[in-house]
N, C-alpha and C positions, 0 to 999 in steps of 0.2 A: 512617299506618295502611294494612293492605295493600287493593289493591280487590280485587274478584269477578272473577276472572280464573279461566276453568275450560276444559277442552279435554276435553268428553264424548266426541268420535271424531274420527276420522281415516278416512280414505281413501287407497288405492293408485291412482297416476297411470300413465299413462305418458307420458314426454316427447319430442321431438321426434324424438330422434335412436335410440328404443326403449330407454332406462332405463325406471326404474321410481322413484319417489319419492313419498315421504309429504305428503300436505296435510291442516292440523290445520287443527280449524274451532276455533275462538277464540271462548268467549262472555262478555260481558262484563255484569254483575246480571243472568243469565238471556237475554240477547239475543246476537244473533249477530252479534258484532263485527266480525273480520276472516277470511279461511281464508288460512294462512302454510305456506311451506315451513319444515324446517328450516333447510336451505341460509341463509335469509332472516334468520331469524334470528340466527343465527352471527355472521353480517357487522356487525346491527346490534349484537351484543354486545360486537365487535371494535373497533366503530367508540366506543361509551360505554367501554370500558375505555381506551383510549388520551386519553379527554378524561377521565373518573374515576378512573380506577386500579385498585387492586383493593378500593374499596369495592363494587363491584358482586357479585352473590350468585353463587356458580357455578354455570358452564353445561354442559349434560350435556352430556358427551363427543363423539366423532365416532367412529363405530365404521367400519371399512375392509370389513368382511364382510356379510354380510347376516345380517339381525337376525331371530333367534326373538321368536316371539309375547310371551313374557314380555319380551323384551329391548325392543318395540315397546312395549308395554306402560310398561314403566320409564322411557321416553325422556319419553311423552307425560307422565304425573305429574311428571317434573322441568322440563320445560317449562314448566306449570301452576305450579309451586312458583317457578320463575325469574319468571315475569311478575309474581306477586302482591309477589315481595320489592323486584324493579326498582322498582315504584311507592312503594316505600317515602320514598326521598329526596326531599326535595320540589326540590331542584333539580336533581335530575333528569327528574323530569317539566315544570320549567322549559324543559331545554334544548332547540336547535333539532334537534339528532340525533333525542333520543327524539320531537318532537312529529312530525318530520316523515316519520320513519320512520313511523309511526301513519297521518299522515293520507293514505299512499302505499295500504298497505295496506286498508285501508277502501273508496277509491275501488277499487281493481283489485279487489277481492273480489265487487263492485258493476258492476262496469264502468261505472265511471261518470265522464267526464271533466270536469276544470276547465270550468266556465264560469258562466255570469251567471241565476240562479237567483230565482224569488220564493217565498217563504217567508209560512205566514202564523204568528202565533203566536197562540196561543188565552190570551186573561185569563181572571178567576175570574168575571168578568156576562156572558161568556158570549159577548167580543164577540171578531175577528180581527183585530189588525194584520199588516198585510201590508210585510214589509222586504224592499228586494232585496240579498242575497247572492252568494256564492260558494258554489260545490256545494261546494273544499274548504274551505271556513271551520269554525273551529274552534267550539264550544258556548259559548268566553269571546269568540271575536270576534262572533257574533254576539250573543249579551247586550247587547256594547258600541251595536251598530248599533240593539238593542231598545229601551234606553234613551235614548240618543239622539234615536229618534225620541218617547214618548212625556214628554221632559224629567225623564229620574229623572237624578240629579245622579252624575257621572262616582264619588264620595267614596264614595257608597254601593253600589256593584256589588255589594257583596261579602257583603249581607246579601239579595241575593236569586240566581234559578239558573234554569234551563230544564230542564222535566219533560217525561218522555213519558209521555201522559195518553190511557189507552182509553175510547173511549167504549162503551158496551154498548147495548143494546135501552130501549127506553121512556128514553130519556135519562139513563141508568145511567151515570157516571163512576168511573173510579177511576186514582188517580197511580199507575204502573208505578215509574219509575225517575226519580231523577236525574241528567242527563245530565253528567259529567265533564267537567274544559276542555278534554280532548284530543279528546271526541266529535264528527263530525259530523253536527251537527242530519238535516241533508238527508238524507245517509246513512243515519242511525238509522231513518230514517222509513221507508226501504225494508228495512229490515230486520224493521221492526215490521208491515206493512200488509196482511201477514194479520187483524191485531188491530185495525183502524180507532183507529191512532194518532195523536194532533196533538201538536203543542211546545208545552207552557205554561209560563210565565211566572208564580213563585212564589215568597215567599218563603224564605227560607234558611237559620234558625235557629230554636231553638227555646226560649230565654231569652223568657218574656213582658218581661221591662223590658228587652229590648232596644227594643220597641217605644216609646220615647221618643226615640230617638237617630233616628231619621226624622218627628219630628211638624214639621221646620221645611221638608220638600219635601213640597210638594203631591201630585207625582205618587207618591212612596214612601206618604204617606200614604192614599191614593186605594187604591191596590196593595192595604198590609194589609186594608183595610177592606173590599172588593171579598172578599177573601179570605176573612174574618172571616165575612161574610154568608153565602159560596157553602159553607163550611165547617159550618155551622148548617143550610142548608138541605139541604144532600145527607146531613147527621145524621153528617157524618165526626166534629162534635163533639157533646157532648153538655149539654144546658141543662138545671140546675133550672128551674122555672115562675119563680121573683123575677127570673131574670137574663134569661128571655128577654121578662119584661113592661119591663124595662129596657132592653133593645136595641131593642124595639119602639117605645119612647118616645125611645130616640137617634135611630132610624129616622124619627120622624117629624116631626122638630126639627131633621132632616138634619147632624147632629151627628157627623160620622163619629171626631173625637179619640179621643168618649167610648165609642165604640162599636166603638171597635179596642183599647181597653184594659178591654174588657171580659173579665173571668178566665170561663174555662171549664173545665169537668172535665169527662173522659172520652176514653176512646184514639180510634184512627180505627176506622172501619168496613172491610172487605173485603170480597171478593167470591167467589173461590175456595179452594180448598184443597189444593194439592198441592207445595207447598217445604215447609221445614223450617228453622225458626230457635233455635239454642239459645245461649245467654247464662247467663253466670254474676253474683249478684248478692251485696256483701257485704253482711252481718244479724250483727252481736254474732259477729266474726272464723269465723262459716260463711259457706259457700259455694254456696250450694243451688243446681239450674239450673232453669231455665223455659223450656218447647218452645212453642214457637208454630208453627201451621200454616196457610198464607198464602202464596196467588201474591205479596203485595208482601213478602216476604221483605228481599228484598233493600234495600228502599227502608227497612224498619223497622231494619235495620240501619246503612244509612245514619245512619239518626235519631239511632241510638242514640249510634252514633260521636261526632256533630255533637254531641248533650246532654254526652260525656266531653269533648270540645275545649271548648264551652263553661264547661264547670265548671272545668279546669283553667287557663283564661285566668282565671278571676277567683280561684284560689287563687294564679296567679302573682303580678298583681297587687296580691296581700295580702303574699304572701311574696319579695321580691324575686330572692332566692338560687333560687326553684324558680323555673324555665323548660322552658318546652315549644315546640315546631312547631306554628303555628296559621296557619292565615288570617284576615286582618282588614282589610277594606276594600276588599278584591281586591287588597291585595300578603299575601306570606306572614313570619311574622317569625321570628327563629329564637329561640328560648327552650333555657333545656335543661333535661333533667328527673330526675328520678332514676332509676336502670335496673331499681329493683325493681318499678316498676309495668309493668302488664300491659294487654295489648287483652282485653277480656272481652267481646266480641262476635266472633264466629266462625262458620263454616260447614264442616261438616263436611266433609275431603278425600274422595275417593271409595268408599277401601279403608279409611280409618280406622275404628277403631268408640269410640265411648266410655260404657264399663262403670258405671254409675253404681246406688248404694243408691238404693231407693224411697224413703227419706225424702229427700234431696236434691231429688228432682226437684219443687218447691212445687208444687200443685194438681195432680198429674200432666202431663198436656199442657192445654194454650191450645188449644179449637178457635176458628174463624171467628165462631161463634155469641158465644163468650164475651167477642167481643172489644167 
């Protein structure tokens, strides 16, 4: 599925020698991932097409003249359109071209050089482990170095991830984003720290009976339930009165099993209001859409993605002949699928508009309140 890959502006440079060239600032779910030339880009397109071929998406042209405003304009949206489709493959985002092209730009966007870095990461009780790193270390190597240190077993990586998590006023939290394998933590951090952002340490899926497939590691068990609790408290979930006089009696039986497979209803809470999420859902072969308005945009998105992967692993494994692209266990498997299905989670391109009947749209919009 494609990521959040969006290049709101650009900037006129001048270079060494008195050119002039374009630097696109490159944001990635809302943050500000890298600022890249063209030029930059080109090369690394050059460089994946000789090791892919031409599965790779095309890349906007190279113009010899100097470009009008609309022509500027057109570059920047195909650019945007090129990154979101490159992530598509998943080994592509495997390889070493693409990851290391990424993790080049990042640093220099940052100026930030290779070296030996301490890192803390923030759990769900609120505690810090602190690992030492690489500035360029990748969001999956340090996972690897996460778990490690607190004995989550090498099998299960893949059912948890690294968030960046704001903290607000009065002890206010909320998950921003989930950090990508290609992300670097450290990096991300400076990109966020206008927003007093830390790296946490979360689970990954969103299947409740997945949570049986971690009851025999202590630390993965530890994790959910740490979660479980902090997720009840900050009201991201929501309890009937029966289930939380039952958690409270897991709680004090120090019974964490029963108290991580405890079912909950109700969505997350949020904080702000200014993205925009639109999703289409099937109901008796319509299609209605649903706006949700939310800085964690991007992150519900996520979600949503994750819930389709999920569902589609377990109709593959009903049906052997369907296959899909999944991750599972921190490798990725390849499946295949049928082509008439669709991503129904989206974000609207910049210039796009989408015209839709008042009945379609369920409940009109989703505010924050409603959520």
């Amino acid at each position: 599925m494609k990521m959040h890959f969006c290049i709101p502006v650009s900037q006129q440079r001048l270079d060494p020698l008195g050119g002039r060239y374009v630097l696109y600032s490159v944001y990635l779910d809302g943050y500000l991932f890298c600022r890249v030339r063209y030029s930059q880009l080109r090369r690394w397109n050059e460089q994946l097409r000789r090791v892919f071929g031409n599965c790779l998406p095309p890349f906007p042209p190279k113009y010899y003249l100097a470009m009008t405003t609309s022509m500027a304009d057109e570059r920047r949206d195909q650019l945007e359109q090129y990154l979101q489709n490159v992530t598509v493959d998943p080994n592509m985002l495997r390889s070493d071209i693409f990851i290391d092209f990424l993790k080049f730009v990042q640093l220099d966007t940052f100026s930030i050089t290779t070296k030996t870095a301490s890192l803390d990461i923030f759990l769900p009780d609120g505690r810090n482990i602190p690992v030492e790193i690489l500035t360029s270390d990748t969001a999956e190597r340090v996972l690897e170095v996460v778990s490690h240190r607190i004995g989550l077993s090498q099998e299960l990586l893949g059912y948890f991830s690294l968030f960046l998590i704001r903290f607000c006023k009065e002890g206010k939290q909320s998950v921003m984003k989930k950090l990508v394998d290609f992300e670097l933590p450290y990096v991300s951090l400076r990109s966020a720290e206008a927003e007093n952002c830390r790296v946490g340490l979360r689970k990954w899926y969103m299947d409740p009976s997945l949570d049986s497939v971690l009851m025999d590691c202590p630390a993965a068990l530890q994790l959910i339930y740490m979660q479980a609790v902090q997720d009840i408290e900050k009201e991201w979930a929501k309890l009937t009165q029966a289930q939380r006089q039952k958690l409270q009696a897991f709680q004090k039986e120090d019974n964490q099993t029963k108290g991580t497979l405890l079912d909950t209803d109700g969505p997350q809470r949020t904080l702000n209001q200014n993205l925009e999420l639109r999703f289409q859902f099937s109901e008796e072969n319509h299609w209605p859409w649903f706006v949700i308005y939310t800085k964690q945009a991007f992150l519900l998105s996520s979600c949503l993605k994750k819930m389709i992967s999920e569902k589609m692993v377990k109709l593959a494994a009903e049906n052997p002949e369907m296959q899909i692209e999944v991750p599972e266990q921190g490798n990725r498997k390849k499946h295949r699928v049928q082509q008439s299905q669709k991503d129904v989670s989206r974000f609207l391109p910049r210039k796009s508009k989408i015209e839709m009947a008042n009945v379609d749209c369920v409940f009109g919009t989703i505010e924050e309140e409603d959520l």
